[in-house]
Structures are given as structure tokens and as C-alpha cells.
N, C-alpha and C positions, 0 to 999 in steps of 0.2 A: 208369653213371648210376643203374639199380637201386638200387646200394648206399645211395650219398648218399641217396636218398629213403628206405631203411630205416632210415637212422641217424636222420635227423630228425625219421620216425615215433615211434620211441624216445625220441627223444627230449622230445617235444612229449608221449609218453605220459608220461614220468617227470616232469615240469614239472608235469603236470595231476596227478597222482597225488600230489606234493609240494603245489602249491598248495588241495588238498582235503585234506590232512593238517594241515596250518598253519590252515586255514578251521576245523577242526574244533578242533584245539589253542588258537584262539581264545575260541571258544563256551564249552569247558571253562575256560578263564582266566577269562574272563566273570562263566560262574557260581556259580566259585568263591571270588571278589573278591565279590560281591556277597550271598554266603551269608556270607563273614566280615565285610562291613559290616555285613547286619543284626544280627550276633551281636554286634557290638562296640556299634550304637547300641541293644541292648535290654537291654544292661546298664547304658546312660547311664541318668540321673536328666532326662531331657527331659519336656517337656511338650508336651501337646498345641496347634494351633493354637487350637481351642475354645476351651482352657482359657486362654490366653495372652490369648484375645481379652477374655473375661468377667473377666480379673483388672484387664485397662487400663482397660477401663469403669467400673468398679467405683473406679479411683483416680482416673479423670476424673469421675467422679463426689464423690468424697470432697474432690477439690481444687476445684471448685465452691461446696460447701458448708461448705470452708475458706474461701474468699473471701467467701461473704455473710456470713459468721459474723466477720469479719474487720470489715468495712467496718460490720455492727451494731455491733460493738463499739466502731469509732473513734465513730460517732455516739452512741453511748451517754457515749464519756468526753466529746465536743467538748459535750455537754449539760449534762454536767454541773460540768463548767469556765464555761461562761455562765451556770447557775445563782446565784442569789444565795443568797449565803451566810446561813445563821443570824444573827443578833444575838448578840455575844458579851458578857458580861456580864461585868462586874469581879472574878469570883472570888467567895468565900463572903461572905456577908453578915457586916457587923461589927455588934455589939451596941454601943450607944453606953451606958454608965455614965452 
């Protein structure tokens, strides 16, 4: 009986000794992967959220002042279509002989 309980001692130590090896060969995958992500995204051309955010604003902003600029405009032509036109006159004056 002895024995069997040495072997499973052993065993149970080489299990744990395996599973803290794998544990550690994780961590190293880990922060390995995650040292060549930042290297891959600091060579991208990205921008920041900051900057993302004050650029939206800035075109919500501009397509605002495209629309009132827009709707001045249609009242500007719809005014000047109801307008009444000049008096047109017949052309150059004729000299009568």
C-alpha cells in the first residue's frame, strides 16, 4: 500500500509542477502578445478619442450651419421670385423724322 501512495504523491507533485509551468508559460504569452500589439498599434496612423470627438463636433457643428445657410438661401430665392419685376420697356428709343 506504501507504494501506491508514493506513486500518487509523485505524481500529484509532477501535475502541480506541470500546471505552474503552463501557469507561467501563459503570463509570458500574455505579455508577449500584448507588447507586439502595442508595437503594431503605434505604428497605426489612429487617433485619439479626444480628437475623434472634437472633430464630430466641429462637422455637427458645420452641418448646422449648412442647413440654416441652406433654408436662408431658399427664402432668399422664394423672395425674390414673389418679387415684382421691373417695368420692361420697349427697347432703345426711336427718333421719329
Amino acid at each position: 500500500m506504501q507504494t501506491q501512495n508514493r506513486l500518487l504523491d509523485d505524481l500529484a507533485r509532477v501535475t502541480t509542477g506541470a500546471l505552474g509551468v503552463a501557469a507561467g508559460m501563459r503570463g509570458e504569452i500574455e505579455a508577449r502578445l500584448r507588447d507586439q500589439f502595442e508595437r503594431v498599434l503605434s505604428h497605426m496612423d489612429l487617433v485619439t478619442r479626444e480628437e475623434f470627438d472634437a472633430v464630430k463636433a466641429m462637422a455637427a457643428k458645420a452641418r448646422e450651419e449648412q442647413e440654416l445657410l441652406s433654408e436662408r438661401l431658399a427664402a432668399l430665392e422664394a423672395s425674390a421670385t414673389h418679387a415684382k419685376p421691373a417695368k420692361k420697356r420697349g427697347g432703345p428709343a426711336t427718333k421719329k423724322k
